[in-house]
N, C-alpha and C positions, 0 to 999 in steps of 0.2 A: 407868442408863437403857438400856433395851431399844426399839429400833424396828424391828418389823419388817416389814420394806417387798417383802415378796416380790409379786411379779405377773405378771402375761402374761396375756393369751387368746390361744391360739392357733386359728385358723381362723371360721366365722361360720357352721357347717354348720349345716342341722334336723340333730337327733337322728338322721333314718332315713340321712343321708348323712355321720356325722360320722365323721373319722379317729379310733380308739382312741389311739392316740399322740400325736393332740391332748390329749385327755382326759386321759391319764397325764401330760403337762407340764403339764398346769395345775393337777391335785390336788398332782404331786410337789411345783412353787415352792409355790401358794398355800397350800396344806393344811400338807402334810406339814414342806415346811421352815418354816415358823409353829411348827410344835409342835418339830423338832427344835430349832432356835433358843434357842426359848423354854427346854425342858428342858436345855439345855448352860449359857444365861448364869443359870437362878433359885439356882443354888447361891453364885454369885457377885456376887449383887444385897445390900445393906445391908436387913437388916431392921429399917427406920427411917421415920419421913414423909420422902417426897419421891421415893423411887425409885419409876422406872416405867417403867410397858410401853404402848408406842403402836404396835398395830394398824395394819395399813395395808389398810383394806377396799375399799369398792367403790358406788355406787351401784345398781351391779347385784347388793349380793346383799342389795335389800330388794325390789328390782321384776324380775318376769323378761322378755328381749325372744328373740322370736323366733331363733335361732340362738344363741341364750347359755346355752342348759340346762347345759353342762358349767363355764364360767366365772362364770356364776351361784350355782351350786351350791356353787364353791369357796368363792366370797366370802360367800354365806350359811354357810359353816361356819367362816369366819373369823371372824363376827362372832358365832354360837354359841361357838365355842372361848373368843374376850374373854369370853362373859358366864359360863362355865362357868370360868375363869382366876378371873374378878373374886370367883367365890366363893370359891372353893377357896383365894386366898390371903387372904380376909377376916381381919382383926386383925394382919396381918404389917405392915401400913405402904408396903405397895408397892401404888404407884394403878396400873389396868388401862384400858383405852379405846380407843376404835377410831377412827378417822377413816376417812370412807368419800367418797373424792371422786367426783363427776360427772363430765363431757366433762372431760380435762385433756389439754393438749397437750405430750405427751412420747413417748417411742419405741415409746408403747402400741401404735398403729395399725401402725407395721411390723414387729413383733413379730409381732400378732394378721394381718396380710396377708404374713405371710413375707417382708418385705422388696419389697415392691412400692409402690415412693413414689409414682407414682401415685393409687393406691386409698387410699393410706395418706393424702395430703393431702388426698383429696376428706371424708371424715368433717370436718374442721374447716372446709372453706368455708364460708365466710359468716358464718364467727360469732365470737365472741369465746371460746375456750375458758380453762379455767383453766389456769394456769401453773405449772411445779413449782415456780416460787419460792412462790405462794400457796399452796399445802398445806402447802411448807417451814416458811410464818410460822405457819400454823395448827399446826403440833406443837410450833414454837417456844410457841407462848402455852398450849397445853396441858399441857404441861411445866414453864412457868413461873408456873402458880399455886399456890396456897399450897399446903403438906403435908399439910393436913387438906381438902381439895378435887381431887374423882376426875370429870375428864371422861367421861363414860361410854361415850357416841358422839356424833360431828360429823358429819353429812350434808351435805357442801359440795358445791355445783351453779355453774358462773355461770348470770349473769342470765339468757343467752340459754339454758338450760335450764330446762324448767319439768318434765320430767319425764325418765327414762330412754328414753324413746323420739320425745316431743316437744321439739324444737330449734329456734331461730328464727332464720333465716338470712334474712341480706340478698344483695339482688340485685345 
């Protein structure tokens, strides 16, 4: 089993004001180590049912918001690379899939705020976001179905998300 869980956004610029060096850390984890990864452990993966490779996408790379063109982008070619993967190893017996979670509340926001807990806490007021243990249990069950059954992709959102941009926050 391969998971690759790379991530970050860094910063929340429009395009006309974004740091390039944002940009380059978010292609380098999301993009580029997805594919490094990926090419170092498939020599090492059983060509058998059951081995597999779980994607770690994004909500944001099927909807784009406002200052997320460069984080967007990645996770939209995370989720191209899965489907481009899923073919390319079609008849080997290694299932490919992506899980692409919504608001989750993990060290995303101070990563993507440089470290400013502030800002970084205000994204989840009010709301209920998801938890890393719930995506945890989501690869857990992606992983644990049968060997002839290929998750393809998971769009996981909580409740209180109904879209990437729309969030329902109580007062």
């Amino acid at each position: 089993m391969l998971i690759n869980n790379a991530g970050g956004a860094h910063g929340l610029d429009p395009v006309a004001e974004a740091k390039e060096e944002d940009w380059e850390a978010m292609f380098q984890g999301n993009v580029l180590g997805l594919l490094r990864m990926t090419r170092a452990a498939l020599p090492l993966m059983p060509r058998d049912a059951g081995a597999t490779i779980i994607n770690i996408g994004s909500a944001a790379g099927h909807t784009a918001y406002e200052g997320g063109a460069a984080y967007c982008g990645a996770k939209a070619a995370e989720r191209k690379i899965t489907e481009a993967l899923r073919l390319e190893l079609n008849g080997t017996g290694i299932r490919v899939g992506t899980i692409d979670p919504g608001m989750a509340k993990t060290e995303f926001s101070m990563v993507r705020f440089k470290g400013d807990t502030g800002r970084a806490q205000k994204v989840y007021e009010g709301t209920q976001p998801l938890m890393a243990q719930d995506v945890a249990e989501a690869m857990v069950w992606v992983a644990s179905r049968p060997p002839h059954v290929n998750i393809d992709e998971l769009l996981i959102k909580p409740t209180d998300q109904a879209a990437v941009h729309k969030v329902y926050r109580r007062k």
